[in-house]
ZAMARGU-4260 file (C-alpha; in steps of 0.2 Angstrom, whole numbers, plus 5000, padded with zeros to 4 digits):
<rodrens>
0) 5000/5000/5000 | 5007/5017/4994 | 5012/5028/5010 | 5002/5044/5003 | 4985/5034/5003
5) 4972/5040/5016 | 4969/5021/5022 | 4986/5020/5029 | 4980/5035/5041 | 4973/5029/5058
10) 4954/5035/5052 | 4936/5026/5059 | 4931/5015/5041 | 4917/5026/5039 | 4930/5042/5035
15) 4940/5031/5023 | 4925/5023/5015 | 4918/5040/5011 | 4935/5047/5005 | 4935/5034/4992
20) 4918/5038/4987 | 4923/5056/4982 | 4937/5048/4974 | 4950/5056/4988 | 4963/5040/4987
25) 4981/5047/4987 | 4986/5063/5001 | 4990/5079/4990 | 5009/5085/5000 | 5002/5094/5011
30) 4990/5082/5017 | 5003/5067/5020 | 5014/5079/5029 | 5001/5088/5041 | 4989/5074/5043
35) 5001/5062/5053 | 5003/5076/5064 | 4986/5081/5066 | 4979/5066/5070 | 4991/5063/5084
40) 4986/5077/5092 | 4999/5090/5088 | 4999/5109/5086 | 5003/5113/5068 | 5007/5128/5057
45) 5005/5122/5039 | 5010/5133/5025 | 5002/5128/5008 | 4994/5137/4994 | 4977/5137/4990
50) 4972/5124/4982 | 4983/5111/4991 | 4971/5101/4998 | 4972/5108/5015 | 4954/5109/5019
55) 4954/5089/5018 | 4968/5089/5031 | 4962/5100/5045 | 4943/5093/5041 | 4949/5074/5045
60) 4958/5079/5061 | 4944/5087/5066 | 4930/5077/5063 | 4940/5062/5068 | 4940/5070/5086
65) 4924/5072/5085 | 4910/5064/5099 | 4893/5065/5089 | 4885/5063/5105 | 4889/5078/5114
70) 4878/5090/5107 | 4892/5105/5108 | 4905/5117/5099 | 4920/5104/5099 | 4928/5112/5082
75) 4930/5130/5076 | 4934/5137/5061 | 4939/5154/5058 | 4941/5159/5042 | 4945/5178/5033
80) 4930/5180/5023 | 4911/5173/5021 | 4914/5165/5002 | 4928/5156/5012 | 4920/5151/5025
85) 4904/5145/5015 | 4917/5134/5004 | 4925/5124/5020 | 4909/5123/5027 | 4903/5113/5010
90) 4920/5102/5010 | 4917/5097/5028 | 4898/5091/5025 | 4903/5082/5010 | 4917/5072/5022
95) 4907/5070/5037 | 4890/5063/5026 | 4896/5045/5030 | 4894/5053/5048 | 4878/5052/5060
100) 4871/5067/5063 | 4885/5080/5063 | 4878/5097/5065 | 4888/5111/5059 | 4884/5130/5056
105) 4893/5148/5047 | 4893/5162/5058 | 4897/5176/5044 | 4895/5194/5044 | 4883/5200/5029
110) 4872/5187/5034 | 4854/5186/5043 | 4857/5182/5061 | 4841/5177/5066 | 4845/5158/5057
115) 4861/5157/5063 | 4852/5159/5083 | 4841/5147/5079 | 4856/5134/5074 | 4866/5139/5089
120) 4852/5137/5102 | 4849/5120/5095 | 4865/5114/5099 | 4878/5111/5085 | 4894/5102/5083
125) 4906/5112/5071 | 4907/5131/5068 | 4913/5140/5052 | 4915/5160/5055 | 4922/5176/5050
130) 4932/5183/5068 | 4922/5196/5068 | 4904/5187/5070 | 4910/5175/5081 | 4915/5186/5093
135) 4899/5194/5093 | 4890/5178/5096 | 4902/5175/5110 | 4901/5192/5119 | 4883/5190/5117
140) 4884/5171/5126 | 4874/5166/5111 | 4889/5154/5107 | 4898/5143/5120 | 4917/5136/5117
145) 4918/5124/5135 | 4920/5109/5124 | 4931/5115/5112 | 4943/5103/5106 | 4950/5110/5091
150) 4951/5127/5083 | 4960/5128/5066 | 4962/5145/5058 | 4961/5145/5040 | 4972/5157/5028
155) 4978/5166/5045 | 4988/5177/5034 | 4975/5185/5027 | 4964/5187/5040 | 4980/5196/5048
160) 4980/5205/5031 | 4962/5210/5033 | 4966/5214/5053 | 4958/5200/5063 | 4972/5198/5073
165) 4965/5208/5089 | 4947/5198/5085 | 4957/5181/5084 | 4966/5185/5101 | 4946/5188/5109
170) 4939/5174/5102 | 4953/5162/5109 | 4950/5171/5126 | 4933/5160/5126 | 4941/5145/5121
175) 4950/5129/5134 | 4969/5132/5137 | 4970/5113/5132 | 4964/5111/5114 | 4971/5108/5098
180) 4978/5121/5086 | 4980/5122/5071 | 4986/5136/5059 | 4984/5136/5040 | 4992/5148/5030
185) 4998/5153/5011 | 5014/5163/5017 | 5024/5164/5031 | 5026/5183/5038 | 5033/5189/5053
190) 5016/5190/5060 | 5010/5173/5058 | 5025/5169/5071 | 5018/5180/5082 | 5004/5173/5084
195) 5010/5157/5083 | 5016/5162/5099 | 5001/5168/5108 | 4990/5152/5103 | 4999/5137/5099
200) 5011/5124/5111 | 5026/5115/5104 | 5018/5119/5088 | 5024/5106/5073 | 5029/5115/5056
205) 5026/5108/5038 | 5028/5120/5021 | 5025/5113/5004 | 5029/5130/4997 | 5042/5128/4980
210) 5060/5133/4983 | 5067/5150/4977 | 5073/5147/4957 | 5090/5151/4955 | 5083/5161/4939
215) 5069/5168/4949 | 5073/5183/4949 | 5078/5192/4931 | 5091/5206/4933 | 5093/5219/4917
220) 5103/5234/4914 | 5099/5250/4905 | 5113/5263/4901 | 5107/5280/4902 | 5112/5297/4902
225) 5107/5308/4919 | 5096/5319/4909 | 5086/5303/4901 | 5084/5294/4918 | 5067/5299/4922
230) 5061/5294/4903 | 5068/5279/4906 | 5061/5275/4920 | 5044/5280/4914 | 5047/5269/4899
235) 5052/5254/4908 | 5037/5256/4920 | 5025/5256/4906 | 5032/5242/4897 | 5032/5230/4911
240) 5017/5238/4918 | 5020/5228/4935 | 5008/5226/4947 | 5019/5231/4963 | 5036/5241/4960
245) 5046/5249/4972 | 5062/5261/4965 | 5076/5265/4974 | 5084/5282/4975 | 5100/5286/4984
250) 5093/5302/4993 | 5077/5309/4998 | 5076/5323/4986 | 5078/5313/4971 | 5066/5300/4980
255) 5051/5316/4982 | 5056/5324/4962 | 5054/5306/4953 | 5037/5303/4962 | 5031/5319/4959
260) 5034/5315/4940 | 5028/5300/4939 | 5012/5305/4948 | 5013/5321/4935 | 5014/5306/4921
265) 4997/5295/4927 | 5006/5284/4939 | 4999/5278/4955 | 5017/5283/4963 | 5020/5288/4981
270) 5036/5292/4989 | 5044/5284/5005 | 5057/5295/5014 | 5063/5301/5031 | 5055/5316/5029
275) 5039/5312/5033 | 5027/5311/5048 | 5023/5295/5056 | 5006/5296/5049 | 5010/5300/5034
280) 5022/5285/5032 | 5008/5274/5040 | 4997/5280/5027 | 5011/5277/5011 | 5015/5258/5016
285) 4996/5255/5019 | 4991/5262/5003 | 5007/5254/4995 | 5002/5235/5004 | 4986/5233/4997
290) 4987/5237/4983 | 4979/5253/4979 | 4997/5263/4972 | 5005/5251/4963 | 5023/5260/4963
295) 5034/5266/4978 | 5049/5275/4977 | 5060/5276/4994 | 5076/5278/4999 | 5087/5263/5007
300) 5083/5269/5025 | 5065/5273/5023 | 5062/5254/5017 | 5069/5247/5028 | 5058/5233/5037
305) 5045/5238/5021 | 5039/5218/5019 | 5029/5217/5003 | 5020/5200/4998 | 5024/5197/4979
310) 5033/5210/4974 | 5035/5210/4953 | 5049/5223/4950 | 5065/5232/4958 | 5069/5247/4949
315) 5087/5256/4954 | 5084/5270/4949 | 5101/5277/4954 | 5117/5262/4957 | 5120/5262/4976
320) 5138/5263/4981 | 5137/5248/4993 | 5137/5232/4979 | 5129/5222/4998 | 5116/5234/4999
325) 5111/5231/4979 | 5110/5214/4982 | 5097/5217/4996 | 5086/5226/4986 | 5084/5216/4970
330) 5081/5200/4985 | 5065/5210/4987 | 5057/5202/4973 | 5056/5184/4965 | 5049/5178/4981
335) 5035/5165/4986 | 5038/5156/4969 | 5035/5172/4957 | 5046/5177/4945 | 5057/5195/4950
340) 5062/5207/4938 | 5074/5219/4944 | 5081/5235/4933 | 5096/5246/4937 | 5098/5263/4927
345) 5116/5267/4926 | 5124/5282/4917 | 5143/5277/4911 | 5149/5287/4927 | 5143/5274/4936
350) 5149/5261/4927 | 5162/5254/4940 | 5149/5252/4952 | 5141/5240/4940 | 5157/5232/4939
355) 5159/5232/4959 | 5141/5223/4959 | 5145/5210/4947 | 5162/5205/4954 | 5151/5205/4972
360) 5138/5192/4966 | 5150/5184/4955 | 5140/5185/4941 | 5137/5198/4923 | 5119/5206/4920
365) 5114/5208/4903 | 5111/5223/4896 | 5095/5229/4889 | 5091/5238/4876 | 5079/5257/4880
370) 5075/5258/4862 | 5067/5242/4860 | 5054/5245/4875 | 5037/5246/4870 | 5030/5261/4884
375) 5012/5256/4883 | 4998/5273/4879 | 4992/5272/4897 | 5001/5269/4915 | 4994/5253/4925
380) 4982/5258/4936 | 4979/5248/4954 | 4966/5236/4958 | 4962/5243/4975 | 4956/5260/4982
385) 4961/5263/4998 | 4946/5272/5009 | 4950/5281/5025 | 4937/5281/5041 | 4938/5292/5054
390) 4939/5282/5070 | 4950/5265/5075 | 4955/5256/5090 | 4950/5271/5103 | 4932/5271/5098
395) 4933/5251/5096 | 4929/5250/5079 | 4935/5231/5071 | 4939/5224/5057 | 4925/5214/5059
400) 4914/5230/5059 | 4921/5237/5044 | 4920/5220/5033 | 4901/5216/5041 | 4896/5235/5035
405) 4904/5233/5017 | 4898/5214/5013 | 4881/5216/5023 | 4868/5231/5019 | 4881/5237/5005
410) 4879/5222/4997 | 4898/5223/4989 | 4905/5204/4989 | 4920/5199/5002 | 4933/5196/4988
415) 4931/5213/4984 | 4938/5216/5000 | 4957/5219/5004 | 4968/5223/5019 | 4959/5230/5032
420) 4971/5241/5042 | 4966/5250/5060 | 4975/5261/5070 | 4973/5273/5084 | 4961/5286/5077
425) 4961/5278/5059 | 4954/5265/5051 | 4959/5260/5032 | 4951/5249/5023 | 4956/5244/5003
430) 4941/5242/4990 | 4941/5235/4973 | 4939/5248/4961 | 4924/5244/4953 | 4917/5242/4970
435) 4926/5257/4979 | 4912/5273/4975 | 4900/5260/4982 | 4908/5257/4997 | 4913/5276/5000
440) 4893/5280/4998 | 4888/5265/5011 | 4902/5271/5025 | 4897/5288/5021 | 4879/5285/5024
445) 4876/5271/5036 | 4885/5266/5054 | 4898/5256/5058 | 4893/5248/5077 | 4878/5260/5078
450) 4887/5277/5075 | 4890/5288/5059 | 4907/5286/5054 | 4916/5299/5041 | 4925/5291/5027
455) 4933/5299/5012 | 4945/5293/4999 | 4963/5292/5000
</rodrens>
């Protein structure tokens, strides 16, 4: 019997019966590496992509611990959006139909609460949620989590993305110190170890994620003269049309001027530098990582710690002195198994430093040629629209709130929903664009936990 078949796993017949009968026979990676793990008990972090199969493995570990007798939350699911949560709660009906009564309900905002009262009060076994409802059925004592054996969170970097994290935090507070917990997630930012941390004991750790390609990131040089640079720039940008680009500038004057011209040109460009006012910063980096400017010009200093998902291009716009430090920026892209491009402009001046970067990673980079770019008629506009409420943390105000207000009476869908960011005074949430005057129009008009709220665009 092959090792990656579900029937070598210590699962009731039932389970393995009904597998084959959806034609689930051989473990997908990340099931044959978590499953073992899960089923014995463990605490893991499991870093797949979607599509992996994951659902299948924290649904068999839960339902295997499952006691259809005790009429009471043993499993939650907490997941970043209601389309999410409505597709695992269909994969764990479909694997628990061989099952006896297995009760199971979504707790989502956006959708009617008087059915989902009605399920709780009943008595279920399973819950599927958005943080934000959840926690509102827990404050209210309308849902219990004494039994609570297991609680997985699903894509837990994009609920961080979307700001869940202080919701996650009050919905564990409910839950048994001694559970099981496991933690699905697409990347592997420095947030998901911190909350690793604040959940999870001993926690096991399995990542299916493809290596870094030595050619995954494609470096091209472009020889210019000082007085074409900005043209160049301007060319290569529409060319590529990348969805995320930050250039790097040597000083923060030249770092303001070529963002001010490339705004001037149709660009969604901001400017990162030490000159600006934490708020301001704040408000570039948010605007910047989710997606609503798709190019960012900065100085070395001022992005520094800048951590940016899927970054498709690295433009130098100026050759830095320090061949260490170029390496470092053109590493910003080519990650999580995309492919980088990274540009540097050099004018014959600065040919030695070229020749210092090259000897450094002990390898050429070709040459490109300007002439032979195609510019494109329009700059590449961003996906996202970044809105701006008046009122964060000190008045309460949670991403919860903010998703439930967009996907409920506004009616707008949650994949048209982005990062949800929330600071002190401020809360920033980012909007598709086709979906972003109908959002504006809903925050301006309705109540985000019963009071007006101002909102404008950023």
């Amino acid at each position: 019997m092959n090792n990656n078949e579900f029937a070598t796993l210590p699962l009731a017949p039932a389970l393995v019966d009904n597998l084959t009968s959806l034609e689930y026979t051989q473990m997908t990676p990340i099931q044959a590496q978590s499953l073992p793990l899960v089923l014995a008990g463990k605490d893991v972090i499991a870093q797949a992509s979607t599509g992996s199969g994951k659902t299948v493995a924290f649904g068999l570990g839960l339902l295997a611990r499952l006691d259809v007798n005790r009429l009471a939350v043993q499993a939650l699911v907490l997941c970043p959006t209601r389309e999410l949560a409505d597709q695992v709660a269909r994969e764990l009906r479909r694997l628990a139909r061989t099952m006896a009564n297995v009760r199971l309900v979504t707790l989502c905002g956006g959708s009617p609460n008087g059915p989902q009262l009605t399920a709780l009060a009943g008595g279920v076994h399973i819950v599927v949620g958005t943080p934000g409802r959840v926690l509102k059925h827990l404050d209210k004592g309308t849902l219990k989590l004494d039994a609570l054996n297991t609680l997985v969170l699903d894509e837990a970097d994009r609920m961080l993305d979307m700001g869940f994290a202080d919701d996650i935090h009050q919905v564990v507070a409910f839950a048994p110190r001694e559970r099981q917990t496991l933690l699905f997630s697409a990347t592997y930012p420095e947030g998901i170890v911190q909350m690793s941390r604040g959940l999870q004991r001993r926690p096991e750790q399995v990542s299916v994620t493809e290596p870094q390609r030595a050619d995954a990131i494609v470096q091209t040089l472009f020889e210019v003269e000082p007085e074409q640079r900005r043209q160049a720039l301007a060319s290569l940008l529409g060319h590529y049309a990348p969805a995320s680009c930050v250039v790097f500038c040597n000083t923060k004057r030249a770092c303001q001027e070529v963002a001010d011209h490339l705004v001037s040109l149709g660009f969604a460009a901001l400017s990162l530098n030490g000159d600006l006012e934490q708020r301001e910063r704040d408000q570039v980096l948010i605007r910047f990582a989710n997606g609503s400017a798709n190019v960012l010009v900065a100085t070395d200093v001022a992005a520094r710690g800048l951590d940016i998902k899927e970054l498709a291009m690295v433009v130098n716009y100026e050759v830095t002195q320090d061949p260490e430090v170029h390496v470092h920026r053109v590493g910003r892209t080519g990650r999580a198994g995309q492919q980088g491009l990274a540009i540097t402009l050099y004018s014959p001046k600065e040919a030695y430093r070229v020749n210092l970067i090259e000897e450094y990673q002990q390898a050429p980079i070709p040459q490109g040629n300007l002439a032979g770019l195609d510019a494109g008629s329009t700059p590449r506009q961003p996906e996202m629209v970044t809105l701006c409420i008046a009122g964060g943390r000190k008045i309460k105000i949670r991403a919860g709130d903010i998703l439930g207000a967009l996907t409920g009476e506004a009616g707008i869908i949650g994949s048209q929903v982005g990062k949800i960011d929330i600071t002190e005074m401020q809360s920033y949430v980012a909007v598709h664009r086709d979906a972003a005057r109908q959002a504006l129009k809903h925050l301006q008009q309705g109540k985000i936990k019963g009071r007006s709220v101002k909102a404008h665009k950023l």
